[in-house]
C-alpha positions in Angstrom: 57.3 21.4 125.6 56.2 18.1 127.3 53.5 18.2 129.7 54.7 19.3 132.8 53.8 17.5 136.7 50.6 18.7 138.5 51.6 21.1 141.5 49.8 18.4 143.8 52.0 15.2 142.7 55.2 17.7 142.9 54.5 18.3 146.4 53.8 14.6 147.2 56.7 13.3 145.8 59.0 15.6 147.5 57.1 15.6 151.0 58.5 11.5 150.1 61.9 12.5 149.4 62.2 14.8 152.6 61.8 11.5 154.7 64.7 9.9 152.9 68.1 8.7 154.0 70.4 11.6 153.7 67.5 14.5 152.7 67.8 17.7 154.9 65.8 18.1 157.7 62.4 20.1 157.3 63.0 20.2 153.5 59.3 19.1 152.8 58.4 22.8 154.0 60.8 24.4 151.0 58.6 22.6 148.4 56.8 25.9 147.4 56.6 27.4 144.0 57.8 30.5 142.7 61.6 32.0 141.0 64.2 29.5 141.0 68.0 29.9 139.6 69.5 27.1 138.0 73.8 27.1 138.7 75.4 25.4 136.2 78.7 25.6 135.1 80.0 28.6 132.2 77.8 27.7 128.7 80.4 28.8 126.0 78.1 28.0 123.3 75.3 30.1 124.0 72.2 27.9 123.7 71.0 28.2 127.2 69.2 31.3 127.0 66.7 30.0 124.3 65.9 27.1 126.1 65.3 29.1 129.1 63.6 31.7 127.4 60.4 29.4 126.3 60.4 28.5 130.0 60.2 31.8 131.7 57.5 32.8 128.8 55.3 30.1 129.6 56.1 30.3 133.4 56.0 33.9 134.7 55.5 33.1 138.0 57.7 31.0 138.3 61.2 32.5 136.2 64.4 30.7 136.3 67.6 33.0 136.3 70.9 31.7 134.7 73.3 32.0 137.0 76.7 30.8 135.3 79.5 29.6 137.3 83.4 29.5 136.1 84.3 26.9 133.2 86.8 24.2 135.3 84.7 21.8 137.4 86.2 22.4 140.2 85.7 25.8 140.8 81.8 25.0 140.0 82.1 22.7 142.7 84.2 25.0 145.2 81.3 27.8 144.8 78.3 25.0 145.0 79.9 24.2 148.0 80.3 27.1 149.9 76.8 28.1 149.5 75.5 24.7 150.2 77.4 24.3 153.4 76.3 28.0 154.3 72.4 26.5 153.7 71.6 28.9 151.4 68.5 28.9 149.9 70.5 31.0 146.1 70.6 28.1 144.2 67.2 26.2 143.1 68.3 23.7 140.4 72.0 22.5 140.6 74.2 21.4 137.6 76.6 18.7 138.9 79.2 17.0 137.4 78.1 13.2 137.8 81.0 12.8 140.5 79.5 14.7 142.5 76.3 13.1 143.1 77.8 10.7 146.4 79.3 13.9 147.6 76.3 16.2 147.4 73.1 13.6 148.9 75.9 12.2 151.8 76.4 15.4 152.8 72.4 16.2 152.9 72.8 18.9 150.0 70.3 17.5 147.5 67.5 16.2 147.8 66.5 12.4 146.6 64.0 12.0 143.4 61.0 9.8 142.9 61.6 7.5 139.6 58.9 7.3 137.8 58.3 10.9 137.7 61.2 10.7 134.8 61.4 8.8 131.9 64.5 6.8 132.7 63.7 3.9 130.5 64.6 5.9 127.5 67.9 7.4 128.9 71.2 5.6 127.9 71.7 3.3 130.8 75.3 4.3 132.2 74.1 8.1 132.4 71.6 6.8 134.6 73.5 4.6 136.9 75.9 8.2 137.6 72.5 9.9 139.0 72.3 7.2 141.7 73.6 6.8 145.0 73.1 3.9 147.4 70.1 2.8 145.7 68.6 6.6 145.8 68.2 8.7 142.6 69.3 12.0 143.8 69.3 14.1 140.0 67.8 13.7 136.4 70.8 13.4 134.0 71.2 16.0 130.9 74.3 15.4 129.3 76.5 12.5 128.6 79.6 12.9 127.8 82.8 10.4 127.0 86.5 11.5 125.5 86.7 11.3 121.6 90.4 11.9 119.5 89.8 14.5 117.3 92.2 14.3 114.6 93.1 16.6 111.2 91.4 14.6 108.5 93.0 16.4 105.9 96.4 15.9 106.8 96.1 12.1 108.0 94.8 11.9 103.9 98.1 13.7 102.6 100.3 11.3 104.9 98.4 8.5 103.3 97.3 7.9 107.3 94.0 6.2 108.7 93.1 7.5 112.1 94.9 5.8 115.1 93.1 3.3 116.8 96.4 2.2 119.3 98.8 4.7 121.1 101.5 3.4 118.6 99.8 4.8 115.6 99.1 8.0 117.2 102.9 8.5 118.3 103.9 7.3 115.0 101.4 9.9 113.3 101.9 12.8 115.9 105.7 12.9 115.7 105.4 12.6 111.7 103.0 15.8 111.3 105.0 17.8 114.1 107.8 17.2 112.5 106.3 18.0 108.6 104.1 20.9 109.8 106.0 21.9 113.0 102.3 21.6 114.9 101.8 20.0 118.6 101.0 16.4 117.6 99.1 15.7 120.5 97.6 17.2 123.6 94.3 16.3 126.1 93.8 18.2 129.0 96.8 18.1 131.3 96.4 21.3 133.9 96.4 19.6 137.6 92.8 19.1 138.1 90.1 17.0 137.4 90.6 16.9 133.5 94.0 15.6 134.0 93.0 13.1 136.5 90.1 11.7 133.4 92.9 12.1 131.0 95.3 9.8 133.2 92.3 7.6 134.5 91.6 7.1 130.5 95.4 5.8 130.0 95.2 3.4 132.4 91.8 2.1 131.3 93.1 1.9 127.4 95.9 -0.1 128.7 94.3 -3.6 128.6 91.3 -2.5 130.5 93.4 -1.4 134.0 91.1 0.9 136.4 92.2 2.8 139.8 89.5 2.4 142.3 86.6 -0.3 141.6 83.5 1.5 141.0 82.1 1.4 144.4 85.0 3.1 145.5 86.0 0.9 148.6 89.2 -0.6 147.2 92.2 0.9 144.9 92.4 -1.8 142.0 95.1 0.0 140.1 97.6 -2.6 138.1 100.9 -1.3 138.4 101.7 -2.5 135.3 98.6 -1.0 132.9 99.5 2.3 135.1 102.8 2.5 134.3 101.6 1.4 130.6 98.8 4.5 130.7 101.5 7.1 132.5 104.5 6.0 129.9 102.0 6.9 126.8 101.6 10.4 128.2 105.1 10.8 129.6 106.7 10.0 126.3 104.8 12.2 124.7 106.4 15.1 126.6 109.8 13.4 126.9 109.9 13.4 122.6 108.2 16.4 121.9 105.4 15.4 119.5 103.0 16.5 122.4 103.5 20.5 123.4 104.8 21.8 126.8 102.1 24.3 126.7 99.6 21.7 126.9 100.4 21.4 131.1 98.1 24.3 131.3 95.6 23.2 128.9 92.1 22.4 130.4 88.9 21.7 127.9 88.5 25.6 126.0 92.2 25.7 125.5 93.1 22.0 124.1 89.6 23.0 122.3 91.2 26.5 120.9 95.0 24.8 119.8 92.8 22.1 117.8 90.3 24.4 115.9 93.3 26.9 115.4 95.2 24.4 114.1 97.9 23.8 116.2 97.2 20.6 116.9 97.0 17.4 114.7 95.3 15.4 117.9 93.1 16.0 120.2 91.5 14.4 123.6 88.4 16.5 124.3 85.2 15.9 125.1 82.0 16.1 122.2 81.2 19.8 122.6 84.2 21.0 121.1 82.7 19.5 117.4 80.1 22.0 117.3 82.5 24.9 117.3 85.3 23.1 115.1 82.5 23.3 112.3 82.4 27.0 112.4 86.2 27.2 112.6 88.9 27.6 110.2 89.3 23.7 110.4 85.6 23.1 109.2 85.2 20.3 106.9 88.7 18.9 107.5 89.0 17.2 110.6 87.3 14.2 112.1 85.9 12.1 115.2 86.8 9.2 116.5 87.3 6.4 119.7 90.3 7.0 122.1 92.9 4.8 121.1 94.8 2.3 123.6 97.1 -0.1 124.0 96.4 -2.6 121.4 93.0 -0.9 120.4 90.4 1.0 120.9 90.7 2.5 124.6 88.0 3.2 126.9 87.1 6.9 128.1 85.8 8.1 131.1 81.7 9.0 131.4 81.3 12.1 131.7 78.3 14.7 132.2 76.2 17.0 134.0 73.3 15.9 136.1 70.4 18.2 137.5 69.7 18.4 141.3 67.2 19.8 143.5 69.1 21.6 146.5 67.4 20.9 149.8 67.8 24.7 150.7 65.3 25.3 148.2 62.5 27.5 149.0 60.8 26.6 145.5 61.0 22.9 145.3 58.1 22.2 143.1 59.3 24.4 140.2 62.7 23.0 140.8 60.8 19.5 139.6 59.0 21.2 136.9 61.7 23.1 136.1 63.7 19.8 135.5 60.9 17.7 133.4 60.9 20.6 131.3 64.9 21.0 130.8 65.7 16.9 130.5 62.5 16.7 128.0 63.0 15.1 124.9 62.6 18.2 122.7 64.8 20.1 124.8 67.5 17.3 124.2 67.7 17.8 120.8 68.6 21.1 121.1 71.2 20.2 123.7 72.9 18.6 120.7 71.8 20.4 117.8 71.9 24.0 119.6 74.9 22.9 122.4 77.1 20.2 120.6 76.5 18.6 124.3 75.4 14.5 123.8 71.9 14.0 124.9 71.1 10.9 127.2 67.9 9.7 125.4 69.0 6.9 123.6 66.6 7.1 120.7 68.1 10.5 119.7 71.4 8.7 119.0 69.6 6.5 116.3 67.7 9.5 114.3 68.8 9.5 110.9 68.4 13.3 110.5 70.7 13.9 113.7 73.0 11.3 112.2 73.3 13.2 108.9 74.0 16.3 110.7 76.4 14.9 113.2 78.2 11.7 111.6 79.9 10.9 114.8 76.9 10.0 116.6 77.3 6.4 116.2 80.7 6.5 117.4 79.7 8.9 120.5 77.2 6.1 121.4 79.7 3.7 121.3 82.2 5.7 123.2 79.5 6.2 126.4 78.6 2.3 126.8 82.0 1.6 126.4 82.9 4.0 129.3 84.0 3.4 133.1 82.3 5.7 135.5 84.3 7.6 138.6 84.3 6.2 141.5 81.3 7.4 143.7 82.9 8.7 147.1 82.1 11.0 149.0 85.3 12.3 149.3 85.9 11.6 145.5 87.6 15.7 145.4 90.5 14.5 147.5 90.9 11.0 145.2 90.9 13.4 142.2 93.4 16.0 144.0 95.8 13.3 144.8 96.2 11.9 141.2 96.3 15.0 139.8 98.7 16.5 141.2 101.0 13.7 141.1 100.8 12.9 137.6 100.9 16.7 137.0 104.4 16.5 138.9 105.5 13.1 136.6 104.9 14.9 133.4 106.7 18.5 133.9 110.3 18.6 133.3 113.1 17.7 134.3 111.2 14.0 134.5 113.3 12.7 136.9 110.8 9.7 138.6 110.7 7.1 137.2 107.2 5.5 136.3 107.1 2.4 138.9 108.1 5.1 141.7 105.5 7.7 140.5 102.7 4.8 140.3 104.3 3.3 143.7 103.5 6.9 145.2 100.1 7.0 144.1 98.8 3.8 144.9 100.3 4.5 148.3 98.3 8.0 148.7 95.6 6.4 147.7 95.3 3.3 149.7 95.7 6.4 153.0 92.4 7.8 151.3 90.2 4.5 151.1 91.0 3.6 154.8 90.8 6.8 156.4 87.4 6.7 158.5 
């Protein structure tokens, strides 16, 4: 366990945050120590506990409680905030989704950080960027996260296939091992909600590098062209079969489940999932690699789960504690070794024992810095509503838009978003 941040500097630095640009009034009086709760989406892996174990042993006074919230991000988000906008002082320690982080300090529901009092140097740099907001750091990132194909090793070798590094070798490979094994080729997460909306924002990046807001989130910068590129990849998918109708109400454990079952040859998921492939049925014959595009390699979305202080908080200084503790170095390793979740200190990437253990580290790292972030708005829950729903209503049968009126639609939706006041 590193060594943790004097009571005394804890206070100082959050008497400074209090003062901030978007902190909550009279939040420099909830800085006090004592039980917090940490609210962090479901853990279906199970290596929470121990981590939090250690913590509570070493901290009596000052106990964290697990309280887990349901597995899609946007219920998480839904119950965070409810209690936030109720100002309740239940949640201590916040688990956001790195979208959320414009959201959460606009609205006053977090409180900011002090920089040094982190060791952000040593993060991956992207992951770091996600925990910022108008020049503010307003949470401590934990996980990383970018899509990965996860693909059947075994029978790409019997097809005499290499993995797919272009969405024509993966529809070429995907219809031939339906067809042979009468398995879904292919299938990411396509439920209406924020997975499908990174699965479709992924399409259009991979499709010569198009993107649908800027990063800032003041202007909609979608090509129709690499759109309609991204949505035809996925829609002829459906259209020919080689990816499953099933998957339209597939979000992260059930794309997770058809792949480590094997009922799936290809798979977009995110890097947790490896962990539990390698106790699967599937263990030792499937692999890990970049999300294919256009005419190579795509680029995913960055993902992960950043930790925040709310400004309800009664218990502020253990919050901080709480959160040096968790983002540790030590504790990172177990995030990965214990949680399959990717760690955001860089050096943890280049270990050679870690890399033994999990060979697609070097891809993973690749896969994060070659990223594109979410847009950071405020209001980034109705930008992610709008595209998922209507590429949710593109891809379910009877198909009857046509791409350039579907992407038409969209732009136009979205453009009402950007200039509302």
């Amino acid at each position: 366990m590193p060594r943790l941040l004097p009571l005394a500097l804890a206070a100082l630095m959050l008497a400074g945050c209090a003062a901030g640009d978007g902190g909550t009034e009279g939040s420099g009086s909830r800085d006090g120590s004592g039980p917090i709760t940490l609210a962090i989406g479901r853990d279906t892996t199970g290596y929470l506990r121990p981590l939090l174990d250690r913590w509570n042993q070493a901290h009596p006074a000052e106990r964290v409680t697990l309280l887990e919230l349901p597995e899609a991000t946007d219920e998480q988000r839904a119950q965070m905030v409810a209690n936030l906008q109720a100002g309740s002082d239940r949640y201590d320690v916040l688990g956001l989704d790195v979208v959320w982080t414009a959201e959460f300090a606009e609205a006053g529901w977090i409180v900011p950080l002090e920089r040094s009092m982190f060791p952000l140097d040593r993060f991956l740099p992207p992951v770091v960027d996600t925990a910022v907001y108008r020049g503010k750091l307003w949470a401590v990132p934990y996980t990383s996260n970018a899509g990965l194909l996860y693909y059947r090793k075994d029978l790409l070798d019997a097809a005499g296939f290499e993995p797919p590094t272009t969405w024509a070798q993966l529809r070429e490979q995907a219809r031939a091992l339906h067809a042979e094994h009468g398995i879904g080729g292919y299938a990411g997460q396509f439920l209406a909600y924020e997975g499908l909306t990174v699965n479709f924002a992924e399409a259009v990046q991979s499709a010569g590098g198009g993107q649908i807001l800027s990063t800032d989130g003041t202007r909609v910068t979608m090509d129709p062209d690499r759109a309609e590129a991204g949505l035809d990849f996925l829609l002829g998918g459906f259209r020919e079969g080689w990816i499953p109708q099933e998957s339209l109400s597939f979000k992260e454990e059930e794309s997770r489940l058809a792949f480590q079952e094997g009922r799936l040859a290809f798979a977009r998921n995110w890097p947790h999932a490896y962990g539990p492939a390698t106790q699967s049925g599937i263990a030792g014959r499937f692999g890990v690699t970049r999300l294919p595009g256009l005419h190579g390699p795509g680029a995913g979305s960055l993902g992960g789960l950043n930790l925040a202080i709310s400004a309800f908080s009664r218990h502020q200084k253990s919050a901080v504690e709480f959160i040096r503790y968790f983002t540790g170095l030590e504790n990172q390793r177990r995030v990965l070794t214990d949680g399959s979740f990717p760690p955001v200190w860089t050096e943890l990437y280049d270990d050679p024992g870690l890399v033994e253990r999990f060979p697609y580290l070097p891809v993973l790292k690749q896969s994060i810095l070659s990223a594109r972030p979410r847009p950071a708005r405020a209001d980034y829950d109705q930008v992610s509503l709008v595209i998922a729903s209507t590429v949710s209503g593109a891809l379910t049968p009877p198909f009857e838009e046509s791409s350039d009126d579907v992407i038409a639609s969209l732009k136009g939706q979205l453009d009402e978003i950007i200039r509302a006041p």
